[in-house]
N, C-alpha and C positions, 0 to 999 in steps of 0.2 A: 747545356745541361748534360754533363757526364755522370759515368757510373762513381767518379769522384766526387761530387756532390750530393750523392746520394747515399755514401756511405759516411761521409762526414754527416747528414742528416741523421741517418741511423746512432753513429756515434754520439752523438749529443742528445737524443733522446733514450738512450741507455744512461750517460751518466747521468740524466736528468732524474729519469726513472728510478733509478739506483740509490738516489743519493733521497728523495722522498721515501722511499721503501726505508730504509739506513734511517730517519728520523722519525719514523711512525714507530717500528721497532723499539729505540730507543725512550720514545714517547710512553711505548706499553710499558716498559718494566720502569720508569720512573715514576707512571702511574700507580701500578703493585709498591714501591716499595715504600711509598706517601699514605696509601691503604695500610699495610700493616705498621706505619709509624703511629699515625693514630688512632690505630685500634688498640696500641698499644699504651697509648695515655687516655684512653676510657676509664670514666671513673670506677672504681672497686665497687663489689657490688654491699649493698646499706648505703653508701655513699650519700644519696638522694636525699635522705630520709635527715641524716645529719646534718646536711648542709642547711636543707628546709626550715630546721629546728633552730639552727644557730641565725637562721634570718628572719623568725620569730611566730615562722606559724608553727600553730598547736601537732602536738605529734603525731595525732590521728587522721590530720590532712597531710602530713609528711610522711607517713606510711602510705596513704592511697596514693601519692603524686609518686613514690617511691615508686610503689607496685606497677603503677599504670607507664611511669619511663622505661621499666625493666620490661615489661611484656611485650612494650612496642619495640624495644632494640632487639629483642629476641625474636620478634614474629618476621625478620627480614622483607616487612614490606617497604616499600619504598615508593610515597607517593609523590613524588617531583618526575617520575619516570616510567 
């Protein structure tokens, strides 16, 4: 067991190291950019309301289920986390 062995050890736990680092990186920003694709096909806002209406409930439960979707996509809570 030589100081050749031991830097081949070292060597290969750098590329190891290196190459996890390299895919978690790449992991975050494919993350972000999945986050603002579908923030970007979030329904317009009334949206709810219309949808509701044309699947046949009355309009005054389509406004509250409207209101009550909009308030919780707005209040950034997030309970799975």
């Amino acid at each position: 067991m030589g100081p050749d062995l031991l830097s081949q050890g070292l060597q290969l736990m750098l590329i190891g190291m290196s190459t996890v680092f390299s895919f978690l990186i790449f992991l975050v920003f494919v993350t972000i950019l999945m986050s603002k694709i579908v923030r970007g096909m979030e329904p317009e806002h009334g949206a709810y309301a219309q949808l509701a209406v044309k699947f046949g409930i009355e309009e005054s439960h389509a406004q509250a289920i409207a209101m009550a979707l909009e308030q919780h996509a707005g209040s950034g809570r997030n309970e799975n986390g």
